[in-house]
PDB file with one MODEL, atoms N, CA, C and O in Angstrom:
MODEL        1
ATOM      1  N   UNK A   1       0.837  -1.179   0.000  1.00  0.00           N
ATOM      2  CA  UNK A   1       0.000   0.000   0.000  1.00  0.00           C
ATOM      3  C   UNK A   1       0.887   1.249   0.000  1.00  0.00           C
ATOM      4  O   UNK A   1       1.813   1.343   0.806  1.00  0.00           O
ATOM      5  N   UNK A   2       0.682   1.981  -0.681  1.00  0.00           N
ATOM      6  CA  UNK A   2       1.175   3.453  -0.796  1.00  0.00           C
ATOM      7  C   UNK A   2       1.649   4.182   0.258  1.00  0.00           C
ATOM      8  O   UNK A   2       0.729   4.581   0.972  1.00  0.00           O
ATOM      9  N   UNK A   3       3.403   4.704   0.845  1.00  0.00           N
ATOM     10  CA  UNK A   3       2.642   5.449   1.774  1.00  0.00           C
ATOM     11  C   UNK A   3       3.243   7.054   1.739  1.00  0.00           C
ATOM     12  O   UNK A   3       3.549   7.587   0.672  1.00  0.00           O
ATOM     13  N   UNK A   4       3.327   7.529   2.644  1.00  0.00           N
ATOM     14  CA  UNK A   4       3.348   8.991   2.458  1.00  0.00           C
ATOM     15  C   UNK A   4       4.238   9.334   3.404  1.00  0.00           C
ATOM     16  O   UNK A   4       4.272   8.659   4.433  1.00  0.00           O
ATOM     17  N   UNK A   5       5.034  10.332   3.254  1.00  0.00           N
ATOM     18  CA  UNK A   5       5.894  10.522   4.815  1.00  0.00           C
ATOM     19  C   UNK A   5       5.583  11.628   5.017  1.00  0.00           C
ATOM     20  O   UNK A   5       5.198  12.272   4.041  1.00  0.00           O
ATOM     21  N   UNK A   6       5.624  12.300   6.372  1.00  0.00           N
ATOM     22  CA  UNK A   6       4.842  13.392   7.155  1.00  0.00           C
ATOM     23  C   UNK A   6       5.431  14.418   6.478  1.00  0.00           C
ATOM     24  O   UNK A   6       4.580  15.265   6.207  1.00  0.00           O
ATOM     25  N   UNK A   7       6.713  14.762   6.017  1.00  0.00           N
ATOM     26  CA  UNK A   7       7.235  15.890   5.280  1.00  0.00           C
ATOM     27  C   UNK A   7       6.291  15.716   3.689  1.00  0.00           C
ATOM     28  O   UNK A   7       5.524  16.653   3.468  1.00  0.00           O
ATOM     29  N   UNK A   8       6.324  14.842   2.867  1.00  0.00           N
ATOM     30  CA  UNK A   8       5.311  14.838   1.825  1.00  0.00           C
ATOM     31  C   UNK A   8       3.696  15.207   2.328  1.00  0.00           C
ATOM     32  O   UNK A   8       2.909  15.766   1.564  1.00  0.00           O
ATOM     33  N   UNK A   9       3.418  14.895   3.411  1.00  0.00           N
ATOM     34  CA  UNK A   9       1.941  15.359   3.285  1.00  0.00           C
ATOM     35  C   UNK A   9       1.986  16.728   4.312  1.00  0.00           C
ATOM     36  O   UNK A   9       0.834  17.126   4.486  1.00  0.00           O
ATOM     37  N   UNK A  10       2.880  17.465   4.960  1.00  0.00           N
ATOM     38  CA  UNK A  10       3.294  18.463   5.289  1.00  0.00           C
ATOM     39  C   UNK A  10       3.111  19.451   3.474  1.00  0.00           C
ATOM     40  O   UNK A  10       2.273  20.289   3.142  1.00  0.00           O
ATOM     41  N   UNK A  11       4.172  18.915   2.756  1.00  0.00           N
ATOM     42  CA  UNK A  11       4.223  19.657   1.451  1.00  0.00           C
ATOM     43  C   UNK A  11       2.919  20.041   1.260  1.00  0.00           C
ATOM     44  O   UNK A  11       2.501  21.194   1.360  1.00  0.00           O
ATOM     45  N   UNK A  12       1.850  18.400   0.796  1.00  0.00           N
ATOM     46  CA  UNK A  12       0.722  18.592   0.109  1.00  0.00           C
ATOM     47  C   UNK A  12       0.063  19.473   0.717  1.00  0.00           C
ATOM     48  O   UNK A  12      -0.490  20.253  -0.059  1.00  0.00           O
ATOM     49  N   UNK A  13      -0.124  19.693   1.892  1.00  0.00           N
ATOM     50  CA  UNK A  13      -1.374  20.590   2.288  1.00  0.00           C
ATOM     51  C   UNK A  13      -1.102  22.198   2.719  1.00  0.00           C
ATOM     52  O   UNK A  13      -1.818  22.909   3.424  1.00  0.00           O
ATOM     53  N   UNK A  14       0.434  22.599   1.924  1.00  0.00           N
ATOM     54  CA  UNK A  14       0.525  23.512   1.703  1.00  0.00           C
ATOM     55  C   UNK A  14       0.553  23.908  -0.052  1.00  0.00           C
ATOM     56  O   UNK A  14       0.547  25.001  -0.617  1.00  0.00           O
ATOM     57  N   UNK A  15       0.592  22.251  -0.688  1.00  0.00           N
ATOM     58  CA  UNK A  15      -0.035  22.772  -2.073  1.00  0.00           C
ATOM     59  C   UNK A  15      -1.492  22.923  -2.263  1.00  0.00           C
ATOM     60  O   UNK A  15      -2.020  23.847  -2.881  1.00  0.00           O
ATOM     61  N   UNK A  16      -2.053  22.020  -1.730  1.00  0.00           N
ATOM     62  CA  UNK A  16      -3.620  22.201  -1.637  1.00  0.00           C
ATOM     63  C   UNK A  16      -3.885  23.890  -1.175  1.00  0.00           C
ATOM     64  O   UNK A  16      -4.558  24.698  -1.815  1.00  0.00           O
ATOM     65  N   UNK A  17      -3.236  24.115  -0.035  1.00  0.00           N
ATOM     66  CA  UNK A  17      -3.774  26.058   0.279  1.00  0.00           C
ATOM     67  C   UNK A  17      -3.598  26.666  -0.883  1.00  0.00           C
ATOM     68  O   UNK A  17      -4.552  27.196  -1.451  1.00  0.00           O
ATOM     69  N   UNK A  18      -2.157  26.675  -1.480  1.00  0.00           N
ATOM     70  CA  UNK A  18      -1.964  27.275  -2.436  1.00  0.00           C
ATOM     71  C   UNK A  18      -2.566  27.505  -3.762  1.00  0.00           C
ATOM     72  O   UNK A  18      -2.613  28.514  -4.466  1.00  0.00           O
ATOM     73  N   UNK A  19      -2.987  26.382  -3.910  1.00  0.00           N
ATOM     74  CA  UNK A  19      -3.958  25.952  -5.231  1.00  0.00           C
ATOM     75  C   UNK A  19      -5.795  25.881  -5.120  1.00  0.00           C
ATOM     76  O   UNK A  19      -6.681  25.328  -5.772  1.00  0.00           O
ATOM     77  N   UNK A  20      -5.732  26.830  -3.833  1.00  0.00           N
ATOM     78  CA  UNK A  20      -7.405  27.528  -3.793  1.00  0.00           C
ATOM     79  C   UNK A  20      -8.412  26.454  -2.978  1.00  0.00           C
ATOM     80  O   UNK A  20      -9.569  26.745  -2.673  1.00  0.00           O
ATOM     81  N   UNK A  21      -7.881  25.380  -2.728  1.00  0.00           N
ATOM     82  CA  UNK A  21      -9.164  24.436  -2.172  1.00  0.00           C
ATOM     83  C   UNK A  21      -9.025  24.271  -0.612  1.00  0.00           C
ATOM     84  O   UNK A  21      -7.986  24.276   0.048  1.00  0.00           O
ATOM     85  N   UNK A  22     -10.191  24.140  -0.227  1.00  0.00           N
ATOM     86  CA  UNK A  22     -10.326  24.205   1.052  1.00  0.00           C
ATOM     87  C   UNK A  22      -9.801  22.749   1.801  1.00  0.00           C
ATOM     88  O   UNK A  22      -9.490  21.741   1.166  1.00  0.00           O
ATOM     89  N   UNK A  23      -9.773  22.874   3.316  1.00  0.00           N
ATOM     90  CA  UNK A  23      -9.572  22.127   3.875  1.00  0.00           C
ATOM     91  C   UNK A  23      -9.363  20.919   4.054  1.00  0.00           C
ATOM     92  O   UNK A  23      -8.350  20.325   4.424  1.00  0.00           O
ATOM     93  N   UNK A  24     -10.866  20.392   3.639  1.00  0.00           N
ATOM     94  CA  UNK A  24     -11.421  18.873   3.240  1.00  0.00           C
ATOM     95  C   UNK A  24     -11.321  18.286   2.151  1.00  0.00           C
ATOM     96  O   UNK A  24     -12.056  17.319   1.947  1.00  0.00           O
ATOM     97  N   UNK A  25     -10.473  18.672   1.250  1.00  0.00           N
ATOM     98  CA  UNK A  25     -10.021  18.740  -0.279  1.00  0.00           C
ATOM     99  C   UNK A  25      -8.518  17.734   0.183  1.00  0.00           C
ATOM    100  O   UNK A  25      -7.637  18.037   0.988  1.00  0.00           O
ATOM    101  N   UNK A  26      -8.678  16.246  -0.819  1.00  0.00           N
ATOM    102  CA  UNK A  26      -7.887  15.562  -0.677  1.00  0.00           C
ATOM    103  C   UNK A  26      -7.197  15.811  -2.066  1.00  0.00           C
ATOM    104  O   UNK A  26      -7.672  16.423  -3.022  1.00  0.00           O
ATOM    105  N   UNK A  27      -5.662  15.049  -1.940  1.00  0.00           N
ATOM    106  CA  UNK A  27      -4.815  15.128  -2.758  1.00  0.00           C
ATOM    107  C   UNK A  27      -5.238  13.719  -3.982  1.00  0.00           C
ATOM    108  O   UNK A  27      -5.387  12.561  -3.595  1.00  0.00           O
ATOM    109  N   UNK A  28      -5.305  13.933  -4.719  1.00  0.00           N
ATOM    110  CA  UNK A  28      -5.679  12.655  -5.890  1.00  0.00           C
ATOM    111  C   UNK A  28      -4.280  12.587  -6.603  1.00  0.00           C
ATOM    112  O   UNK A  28      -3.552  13.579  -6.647  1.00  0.00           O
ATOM    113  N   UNK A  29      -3.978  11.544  -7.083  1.00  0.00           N
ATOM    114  CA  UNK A  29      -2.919  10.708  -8.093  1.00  0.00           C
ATOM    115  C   UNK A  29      -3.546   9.829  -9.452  1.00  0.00           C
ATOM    116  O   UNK A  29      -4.245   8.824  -9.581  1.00  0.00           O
ATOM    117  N   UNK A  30      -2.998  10.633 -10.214  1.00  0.00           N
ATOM    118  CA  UNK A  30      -3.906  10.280 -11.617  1.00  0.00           C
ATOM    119  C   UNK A  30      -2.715  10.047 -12.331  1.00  0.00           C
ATOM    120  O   UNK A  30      -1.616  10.431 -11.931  1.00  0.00           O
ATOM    121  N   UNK A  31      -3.004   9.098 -13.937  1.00  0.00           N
ATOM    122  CA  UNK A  31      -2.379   9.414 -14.719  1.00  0.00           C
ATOM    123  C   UNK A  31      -2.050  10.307 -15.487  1.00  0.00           C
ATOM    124  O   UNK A  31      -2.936  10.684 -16.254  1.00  0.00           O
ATOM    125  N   UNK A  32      -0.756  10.946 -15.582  1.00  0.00           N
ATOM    126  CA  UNK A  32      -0.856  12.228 -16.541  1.00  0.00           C
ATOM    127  C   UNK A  32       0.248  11.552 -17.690  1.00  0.00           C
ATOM    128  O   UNK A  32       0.799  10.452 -17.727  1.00  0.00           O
ATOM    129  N   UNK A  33       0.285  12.444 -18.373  1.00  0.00           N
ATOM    130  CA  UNK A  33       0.983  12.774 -19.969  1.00  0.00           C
ATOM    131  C   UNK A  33       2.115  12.454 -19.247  1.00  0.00           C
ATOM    132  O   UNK A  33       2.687  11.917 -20.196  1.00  0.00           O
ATOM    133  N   UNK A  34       3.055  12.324 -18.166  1.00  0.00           N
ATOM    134  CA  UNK A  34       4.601  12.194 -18.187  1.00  0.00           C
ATOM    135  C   UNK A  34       4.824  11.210 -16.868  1.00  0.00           C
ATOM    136  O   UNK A  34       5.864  10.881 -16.297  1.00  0.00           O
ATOM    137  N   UNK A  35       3.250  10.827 -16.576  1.00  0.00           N
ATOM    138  CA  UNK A  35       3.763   9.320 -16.157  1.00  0.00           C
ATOM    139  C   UNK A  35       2.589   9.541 -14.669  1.00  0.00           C
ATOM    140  O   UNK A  35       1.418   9.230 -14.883  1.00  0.00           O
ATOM    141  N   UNK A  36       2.937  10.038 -13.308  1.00  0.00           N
ATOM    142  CA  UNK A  36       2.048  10.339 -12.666  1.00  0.00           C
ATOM    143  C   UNK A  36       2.153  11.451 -11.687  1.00  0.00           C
ATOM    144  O   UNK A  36       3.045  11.844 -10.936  1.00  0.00           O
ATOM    145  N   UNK A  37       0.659  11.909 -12.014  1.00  0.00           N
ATOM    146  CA  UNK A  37       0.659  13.497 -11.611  1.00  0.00           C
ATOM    147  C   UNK A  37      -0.492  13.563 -10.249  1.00  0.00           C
ATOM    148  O   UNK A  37      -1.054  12.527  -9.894  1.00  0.00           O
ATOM    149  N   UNK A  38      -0.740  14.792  -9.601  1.00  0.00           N
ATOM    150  CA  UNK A  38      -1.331  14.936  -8.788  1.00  0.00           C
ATOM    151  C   UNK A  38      -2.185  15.849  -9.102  1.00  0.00           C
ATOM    152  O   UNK A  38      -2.010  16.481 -10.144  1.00  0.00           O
ATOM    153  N   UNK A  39      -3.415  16.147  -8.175  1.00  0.00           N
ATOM    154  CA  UNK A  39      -4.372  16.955  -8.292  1.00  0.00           C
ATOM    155  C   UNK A  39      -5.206  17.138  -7.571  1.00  0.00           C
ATOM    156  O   UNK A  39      -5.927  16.157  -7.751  1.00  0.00           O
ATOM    157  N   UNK A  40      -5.687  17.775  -6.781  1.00  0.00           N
ATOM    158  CA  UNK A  40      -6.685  17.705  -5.774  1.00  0.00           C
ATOM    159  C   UNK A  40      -7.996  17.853  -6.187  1.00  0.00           C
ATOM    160  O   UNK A  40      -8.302  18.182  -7.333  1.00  0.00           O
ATOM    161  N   UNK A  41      -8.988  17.564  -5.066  1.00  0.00           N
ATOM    162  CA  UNK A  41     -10.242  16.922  -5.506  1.00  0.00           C
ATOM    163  C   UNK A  41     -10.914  16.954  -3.782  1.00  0.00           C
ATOM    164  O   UNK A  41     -10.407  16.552  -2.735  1.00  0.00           O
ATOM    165  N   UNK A  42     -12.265  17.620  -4.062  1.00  0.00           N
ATOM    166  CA  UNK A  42     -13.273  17.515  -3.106  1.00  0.00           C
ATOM    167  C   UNK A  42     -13.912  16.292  -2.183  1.00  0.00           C
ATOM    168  O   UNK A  42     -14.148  16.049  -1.000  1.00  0.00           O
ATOM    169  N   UNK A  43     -14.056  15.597  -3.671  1.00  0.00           N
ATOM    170  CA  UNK A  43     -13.991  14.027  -3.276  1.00  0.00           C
ATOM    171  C   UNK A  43     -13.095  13.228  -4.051  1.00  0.00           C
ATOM    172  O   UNK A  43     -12.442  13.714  -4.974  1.00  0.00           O
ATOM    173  N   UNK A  44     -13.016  11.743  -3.645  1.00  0.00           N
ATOM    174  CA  UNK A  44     -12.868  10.816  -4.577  1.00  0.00           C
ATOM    175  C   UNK A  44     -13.787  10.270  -5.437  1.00  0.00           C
ATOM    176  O   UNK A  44     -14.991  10.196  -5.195  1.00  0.00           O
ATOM    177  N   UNK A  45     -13.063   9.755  -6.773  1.00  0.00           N
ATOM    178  CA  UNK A  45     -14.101   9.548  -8.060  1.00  0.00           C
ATOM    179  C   UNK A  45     -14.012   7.963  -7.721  1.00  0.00           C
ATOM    180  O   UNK A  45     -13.207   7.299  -7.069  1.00  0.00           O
ATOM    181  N   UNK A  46     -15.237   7.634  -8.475  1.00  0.00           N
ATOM    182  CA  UNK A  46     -15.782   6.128  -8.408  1.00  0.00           C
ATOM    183  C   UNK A  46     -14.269   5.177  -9.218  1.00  0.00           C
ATOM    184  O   UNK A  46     -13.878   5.266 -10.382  1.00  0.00           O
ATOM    185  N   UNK A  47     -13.787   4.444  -8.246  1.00  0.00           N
ATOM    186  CA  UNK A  47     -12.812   3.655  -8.468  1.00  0.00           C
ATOM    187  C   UNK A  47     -11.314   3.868  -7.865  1.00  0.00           C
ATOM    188  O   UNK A  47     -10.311   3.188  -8.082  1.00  0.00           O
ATOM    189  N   UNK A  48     -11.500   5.278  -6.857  1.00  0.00           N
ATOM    190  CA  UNK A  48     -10.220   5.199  -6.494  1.00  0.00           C
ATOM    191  C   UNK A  48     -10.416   4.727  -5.028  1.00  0.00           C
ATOM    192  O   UNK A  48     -11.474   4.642  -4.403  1.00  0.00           O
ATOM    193  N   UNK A  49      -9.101   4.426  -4.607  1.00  0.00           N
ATOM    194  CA  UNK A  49      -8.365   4.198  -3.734  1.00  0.00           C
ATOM    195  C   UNK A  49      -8.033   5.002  -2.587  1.00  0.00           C
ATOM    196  O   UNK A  49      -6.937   5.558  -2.517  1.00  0.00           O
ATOM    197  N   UNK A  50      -9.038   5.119  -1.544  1.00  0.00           N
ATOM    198  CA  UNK A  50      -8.813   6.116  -0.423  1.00  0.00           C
ATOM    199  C   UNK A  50      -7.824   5.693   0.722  1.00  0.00           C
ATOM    200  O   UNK A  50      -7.829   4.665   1.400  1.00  0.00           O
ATOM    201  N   UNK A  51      -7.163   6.532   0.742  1.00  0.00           N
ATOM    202  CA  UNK A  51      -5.952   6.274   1.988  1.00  0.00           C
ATOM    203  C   UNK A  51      -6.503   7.495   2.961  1.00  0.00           C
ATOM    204  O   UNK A  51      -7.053   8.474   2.455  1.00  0.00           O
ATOM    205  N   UNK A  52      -6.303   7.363   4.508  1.00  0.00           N
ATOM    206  CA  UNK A  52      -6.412   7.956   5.376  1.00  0.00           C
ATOM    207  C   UNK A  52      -5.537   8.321   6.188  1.00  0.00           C
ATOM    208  O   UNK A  52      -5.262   7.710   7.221  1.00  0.00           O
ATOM    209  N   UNK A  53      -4.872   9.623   5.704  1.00  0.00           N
ATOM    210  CA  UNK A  53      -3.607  10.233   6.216  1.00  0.00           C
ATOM    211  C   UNK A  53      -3.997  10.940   7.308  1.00  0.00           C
ATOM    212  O   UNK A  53      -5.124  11.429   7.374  1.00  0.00           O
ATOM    213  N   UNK A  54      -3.116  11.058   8.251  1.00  0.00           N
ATOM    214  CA  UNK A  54      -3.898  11.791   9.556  1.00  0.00           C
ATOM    215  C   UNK A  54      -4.209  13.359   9.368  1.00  0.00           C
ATOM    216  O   UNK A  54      -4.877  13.953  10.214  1.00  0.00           O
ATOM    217  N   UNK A  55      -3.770  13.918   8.386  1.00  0.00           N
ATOM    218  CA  UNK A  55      -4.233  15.556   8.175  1.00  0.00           C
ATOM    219  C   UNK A  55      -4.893  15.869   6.709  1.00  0.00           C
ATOM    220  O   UNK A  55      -5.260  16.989   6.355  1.00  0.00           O
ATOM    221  N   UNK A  56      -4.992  14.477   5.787  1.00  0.00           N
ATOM    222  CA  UNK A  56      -4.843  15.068   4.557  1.00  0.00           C
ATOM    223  C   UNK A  56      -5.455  13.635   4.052  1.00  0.00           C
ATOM    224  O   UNK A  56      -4.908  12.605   4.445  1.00  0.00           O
ATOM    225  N   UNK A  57      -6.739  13.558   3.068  1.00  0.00           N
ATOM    226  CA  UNK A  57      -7.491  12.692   2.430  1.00  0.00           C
ATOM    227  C   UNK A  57      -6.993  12.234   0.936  1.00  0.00           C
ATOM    228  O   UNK A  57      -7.371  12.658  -0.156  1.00  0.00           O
ATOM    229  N   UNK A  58      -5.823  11.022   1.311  1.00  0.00           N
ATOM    230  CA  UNK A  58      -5.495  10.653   0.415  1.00  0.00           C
ATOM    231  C   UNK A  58      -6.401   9.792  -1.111  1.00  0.00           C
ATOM    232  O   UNK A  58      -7.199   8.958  -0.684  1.00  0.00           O
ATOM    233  N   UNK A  59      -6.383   9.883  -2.877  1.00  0.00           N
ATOM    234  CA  UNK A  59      -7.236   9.613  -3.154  1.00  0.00           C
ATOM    235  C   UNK A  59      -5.984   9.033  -4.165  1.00  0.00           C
ATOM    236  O   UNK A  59      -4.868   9.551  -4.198  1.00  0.00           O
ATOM    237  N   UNK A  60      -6.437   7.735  -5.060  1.00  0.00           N
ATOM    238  CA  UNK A  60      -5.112   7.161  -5.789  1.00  0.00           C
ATOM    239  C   UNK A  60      -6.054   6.242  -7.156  1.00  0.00           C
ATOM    240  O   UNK A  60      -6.412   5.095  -6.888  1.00  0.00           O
ATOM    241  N   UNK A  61      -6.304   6.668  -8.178  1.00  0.00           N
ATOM    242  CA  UNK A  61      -6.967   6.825  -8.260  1.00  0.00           C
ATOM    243  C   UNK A  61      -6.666   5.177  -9.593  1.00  0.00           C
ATOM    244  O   UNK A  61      -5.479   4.874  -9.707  1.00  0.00           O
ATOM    245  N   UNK A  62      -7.331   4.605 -10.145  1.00  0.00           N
ATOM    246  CA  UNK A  62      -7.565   2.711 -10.461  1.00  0.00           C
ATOM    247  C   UNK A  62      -6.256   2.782 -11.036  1.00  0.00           C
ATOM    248  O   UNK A  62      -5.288   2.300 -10.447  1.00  0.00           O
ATOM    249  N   UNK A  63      -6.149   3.407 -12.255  1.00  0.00           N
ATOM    250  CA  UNK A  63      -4.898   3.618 -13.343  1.00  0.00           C
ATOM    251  C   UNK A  63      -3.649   3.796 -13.026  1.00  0.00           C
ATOM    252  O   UNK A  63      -2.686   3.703 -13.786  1.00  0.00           O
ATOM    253  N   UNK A  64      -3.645   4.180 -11.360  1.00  0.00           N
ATOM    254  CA  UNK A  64      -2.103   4.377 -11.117  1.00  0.00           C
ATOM    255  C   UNK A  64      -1.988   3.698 -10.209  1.00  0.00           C
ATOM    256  O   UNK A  64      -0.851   3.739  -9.741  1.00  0.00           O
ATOM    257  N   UNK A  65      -2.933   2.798  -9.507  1.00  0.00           N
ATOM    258  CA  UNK A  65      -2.626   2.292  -8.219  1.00  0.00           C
ATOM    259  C   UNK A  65      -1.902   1.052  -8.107  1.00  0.00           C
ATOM    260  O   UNK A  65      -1.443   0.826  -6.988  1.00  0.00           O
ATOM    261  N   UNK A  66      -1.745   0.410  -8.782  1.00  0.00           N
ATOM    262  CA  UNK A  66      -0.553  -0.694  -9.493  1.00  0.00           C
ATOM    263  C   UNK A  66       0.578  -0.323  -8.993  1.00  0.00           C
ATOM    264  O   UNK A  66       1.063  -0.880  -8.008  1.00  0.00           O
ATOM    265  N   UNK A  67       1.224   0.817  -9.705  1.00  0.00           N
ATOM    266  CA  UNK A  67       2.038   1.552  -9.900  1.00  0.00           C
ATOM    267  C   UNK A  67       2.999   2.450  -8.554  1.00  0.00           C
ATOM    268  O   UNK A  67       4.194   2.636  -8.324  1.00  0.00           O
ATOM    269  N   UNK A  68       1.685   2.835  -7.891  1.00  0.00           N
ATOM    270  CA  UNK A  68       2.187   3.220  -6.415  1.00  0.00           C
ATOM    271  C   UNK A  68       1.886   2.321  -5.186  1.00  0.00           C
ATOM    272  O   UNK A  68       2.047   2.818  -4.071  1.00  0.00           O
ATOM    273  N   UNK A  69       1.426   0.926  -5.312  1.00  0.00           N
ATOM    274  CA  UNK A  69       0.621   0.092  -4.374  1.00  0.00           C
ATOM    275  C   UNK A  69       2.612  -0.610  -3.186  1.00  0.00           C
ATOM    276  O   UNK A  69       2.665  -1.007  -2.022  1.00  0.00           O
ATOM    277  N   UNK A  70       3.600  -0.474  -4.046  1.00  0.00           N
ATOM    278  CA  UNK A  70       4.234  -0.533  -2.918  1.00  0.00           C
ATOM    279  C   UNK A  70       5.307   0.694  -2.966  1.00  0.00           C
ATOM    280  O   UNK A  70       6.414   0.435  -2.495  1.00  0.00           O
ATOM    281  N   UNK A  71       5.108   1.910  -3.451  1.00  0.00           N
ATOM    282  CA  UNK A  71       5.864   3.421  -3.436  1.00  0.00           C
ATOM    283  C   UNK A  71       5.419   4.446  -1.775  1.00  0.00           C
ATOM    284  O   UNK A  71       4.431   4.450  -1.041  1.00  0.00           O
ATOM    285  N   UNK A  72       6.901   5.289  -1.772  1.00  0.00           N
ATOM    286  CA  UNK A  72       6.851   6.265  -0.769  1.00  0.00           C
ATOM    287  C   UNK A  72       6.646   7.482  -1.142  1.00  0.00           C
ATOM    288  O   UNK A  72       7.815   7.867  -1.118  1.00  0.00           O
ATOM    289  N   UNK A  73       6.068   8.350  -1.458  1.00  0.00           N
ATOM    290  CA  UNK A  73       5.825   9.708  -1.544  1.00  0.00           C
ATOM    291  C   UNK A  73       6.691  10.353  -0.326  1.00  0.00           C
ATOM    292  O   UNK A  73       6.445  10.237   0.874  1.00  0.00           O
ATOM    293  N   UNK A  74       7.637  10.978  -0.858  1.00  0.00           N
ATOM    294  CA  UNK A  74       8.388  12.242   0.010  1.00  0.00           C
ATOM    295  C   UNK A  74       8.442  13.499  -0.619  1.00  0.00           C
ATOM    296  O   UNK A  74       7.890  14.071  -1.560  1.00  0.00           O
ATOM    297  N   UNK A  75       9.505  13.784   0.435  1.00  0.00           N
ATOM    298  CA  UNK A  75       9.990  15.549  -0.078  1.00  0.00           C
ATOM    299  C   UNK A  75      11.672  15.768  -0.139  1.00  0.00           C
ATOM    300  O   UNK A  75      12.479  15.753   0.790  1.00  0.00           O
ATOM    301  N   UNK A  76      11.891  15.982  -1.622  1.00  0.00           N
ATOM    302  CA  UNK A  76      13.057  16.370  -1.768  1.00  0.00           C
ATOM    303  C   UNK A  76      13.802  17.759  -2.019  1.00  0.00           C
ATOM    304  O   UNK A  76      13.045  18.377  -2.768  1.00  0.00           O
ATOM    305  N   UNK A  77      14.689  18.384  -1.807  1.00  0.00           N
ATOM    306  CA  UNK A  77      14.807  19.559  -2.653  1.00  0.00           C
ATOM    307  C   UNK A  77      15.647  19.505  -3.851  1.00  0.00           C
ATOM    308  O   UNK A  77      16.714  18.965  -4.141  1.00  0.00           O
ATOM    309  N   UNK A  78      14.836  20.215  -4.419  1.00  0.00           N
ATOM    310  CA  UNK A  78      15.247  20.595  -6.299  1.00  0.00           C
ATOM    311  C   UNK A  78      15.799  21.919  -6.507  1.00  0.00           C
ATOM    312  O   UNK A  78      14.924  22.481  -7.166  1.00  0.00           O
ATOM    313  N   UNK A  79      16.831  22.817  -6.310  1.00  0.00           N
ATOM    314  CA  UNK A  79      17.461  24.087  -6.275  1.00  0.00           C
ATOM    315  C   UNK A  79      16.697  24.907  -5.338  1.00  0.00           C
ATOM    316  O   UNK A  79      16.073  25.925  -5.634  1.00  0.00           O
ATOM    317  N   UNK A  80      16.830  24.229  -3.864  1.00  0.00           N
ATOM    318  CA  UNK A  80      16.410  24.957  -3.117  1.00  0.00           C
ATOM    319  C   UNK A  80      14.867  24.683  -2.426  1.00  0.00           C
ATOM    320  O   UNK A  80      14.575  24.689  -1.230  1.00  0.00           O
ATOM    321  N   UNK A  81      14.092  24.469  -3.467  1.00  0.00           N
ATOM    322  CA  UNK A  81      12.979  24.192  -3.632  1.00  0.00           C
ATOM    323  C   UNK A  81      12.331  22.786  -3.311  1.00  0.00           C
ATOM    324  O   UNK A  81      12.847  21.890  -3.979  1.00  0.00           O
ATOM    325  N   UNK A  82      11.560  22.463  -2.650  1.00  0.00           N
ATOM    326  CA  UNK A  82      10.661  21.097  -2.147  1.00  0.00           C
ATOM    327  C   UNK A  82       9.972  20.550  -3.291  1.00  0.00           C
ATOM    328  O   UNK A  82       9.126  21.110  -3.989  1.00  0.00           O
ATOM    329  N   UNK A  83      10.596  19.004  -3.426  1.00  0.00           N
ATOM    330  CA  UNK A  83       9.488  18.567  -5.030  1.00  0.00           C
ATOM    331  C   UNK A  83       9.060  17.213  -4.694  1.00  0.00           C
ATOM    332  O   UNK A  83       9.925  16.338  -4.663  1.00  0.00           O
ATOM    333  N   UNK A  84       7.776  16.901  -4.423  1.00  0.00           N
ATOM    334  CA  UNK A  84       7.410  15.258  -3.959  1.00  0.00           C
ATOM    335  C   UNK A  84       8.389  13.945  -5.141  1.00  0.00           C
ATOM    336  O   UNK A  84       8.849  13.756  -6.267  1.00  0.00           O
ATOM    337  N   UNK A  85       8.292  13.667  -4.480  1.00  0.00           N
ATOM    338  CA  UNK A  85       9.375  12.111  -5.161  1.00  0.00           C
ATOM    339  C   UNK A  85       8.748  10.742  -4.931  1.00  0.00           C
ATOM    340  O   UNK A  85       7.905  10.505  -4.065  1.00  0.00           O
ATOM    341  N   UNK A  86       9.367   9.663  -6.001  1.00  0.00           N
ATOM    342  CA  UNK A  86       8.617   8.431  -5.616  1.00  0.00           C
ATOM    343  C   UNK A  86       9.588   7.271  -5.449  1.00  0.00           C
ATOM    344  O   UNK A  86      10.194   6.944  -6.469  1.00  0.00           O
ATOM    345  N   UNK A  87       9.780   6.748  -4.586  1.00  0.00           N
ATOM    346  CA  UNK A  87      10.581   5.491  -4.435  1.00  0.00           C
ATOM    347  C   UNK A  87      10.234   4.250  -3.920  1.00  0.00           C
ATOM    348  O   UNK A  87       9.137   3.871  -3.510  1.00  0.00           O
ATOM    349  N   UNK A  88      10.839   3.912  -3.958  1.00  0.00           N
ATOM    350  CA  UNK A  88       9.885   2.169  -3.784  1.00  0.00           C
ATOM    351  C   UNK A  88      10.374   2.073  -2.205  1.00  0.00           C
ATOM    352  O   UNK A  88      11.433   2.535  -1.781  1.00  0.00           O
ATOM    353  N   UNK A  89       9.345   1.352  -1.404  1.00  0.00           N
ATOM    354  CA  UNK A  89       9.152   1.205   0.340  1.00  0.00           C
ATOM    355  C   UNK A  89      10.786   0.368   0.432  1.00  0.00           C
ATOM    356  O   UNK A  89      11.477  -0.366  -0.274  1.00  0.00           O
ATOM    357  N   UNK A  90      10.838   1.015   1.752  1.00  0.00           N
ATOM    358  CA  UNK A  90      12.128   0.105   2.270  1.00  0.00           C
ATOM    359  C   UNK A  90      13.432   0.603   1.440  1.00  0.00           C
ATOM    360  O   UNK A  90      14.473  -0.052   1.394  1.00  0.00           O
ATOM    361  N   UNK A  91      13.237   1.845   0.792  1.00  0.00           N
ATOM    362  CA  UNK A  91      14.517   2.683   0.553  1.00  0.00           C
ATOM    363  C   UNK A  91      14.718   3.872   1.030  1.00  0.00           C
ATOM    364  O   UNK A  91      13.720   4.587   0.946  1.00  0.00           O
ATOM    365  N   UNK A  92      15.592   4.336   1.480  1.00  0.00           N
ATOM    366  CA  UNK A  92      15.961   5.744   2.624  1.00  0.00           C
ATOM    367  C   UNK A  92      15.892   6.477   1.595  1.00  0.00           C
ATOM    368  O   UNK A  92      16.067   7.692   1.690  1.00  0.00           O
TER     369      UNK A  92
ENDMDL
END
């Protein structure tokens, strides 16, 4: 199962403020054009995958959940800058 580390969902729910949605607005994982992207969402859509993060309503959504079912979502920096990352469980 997918998981998340407190600095990655620290990040997300200062991208979620940033990107206009309120509170109760979970983070979704979709397929995008360059492999897999994020997006937030009010609810989850019929077929995803709800995870229950203690601050933040994780949503993962059929098409990618393969894909992240044994991955870590963190936070790395990229010139300074914080950029979520994906690595497979049981790697530092």
């Amino acid at each position: 199962m997918l998981q998340i580390t407190d600095q990655a969902t620290i990040h997300l729910l200062h991208a979620r403020t940033e990107s206009g949605f309120d509170k109760t607005a979970g983070a979704r994982f979709v397929r995008s054009s360059t492999g897999i992207g994020l997006t937030f969402a009010a609810t989850p859509q019929e077929g995803d995958q709800v995870l229950a993060a203690s601050a933040l309503p994780i949503y993962v959504a059929d098409e990618v959940s393969a894909a992240l079912d044994r991955a870590v979502i963190d936070v790395t920096a990229d010139n300074g800058e914080p950029r979520l990352v994906l690595r497979p469980q049981g790697k530092g």
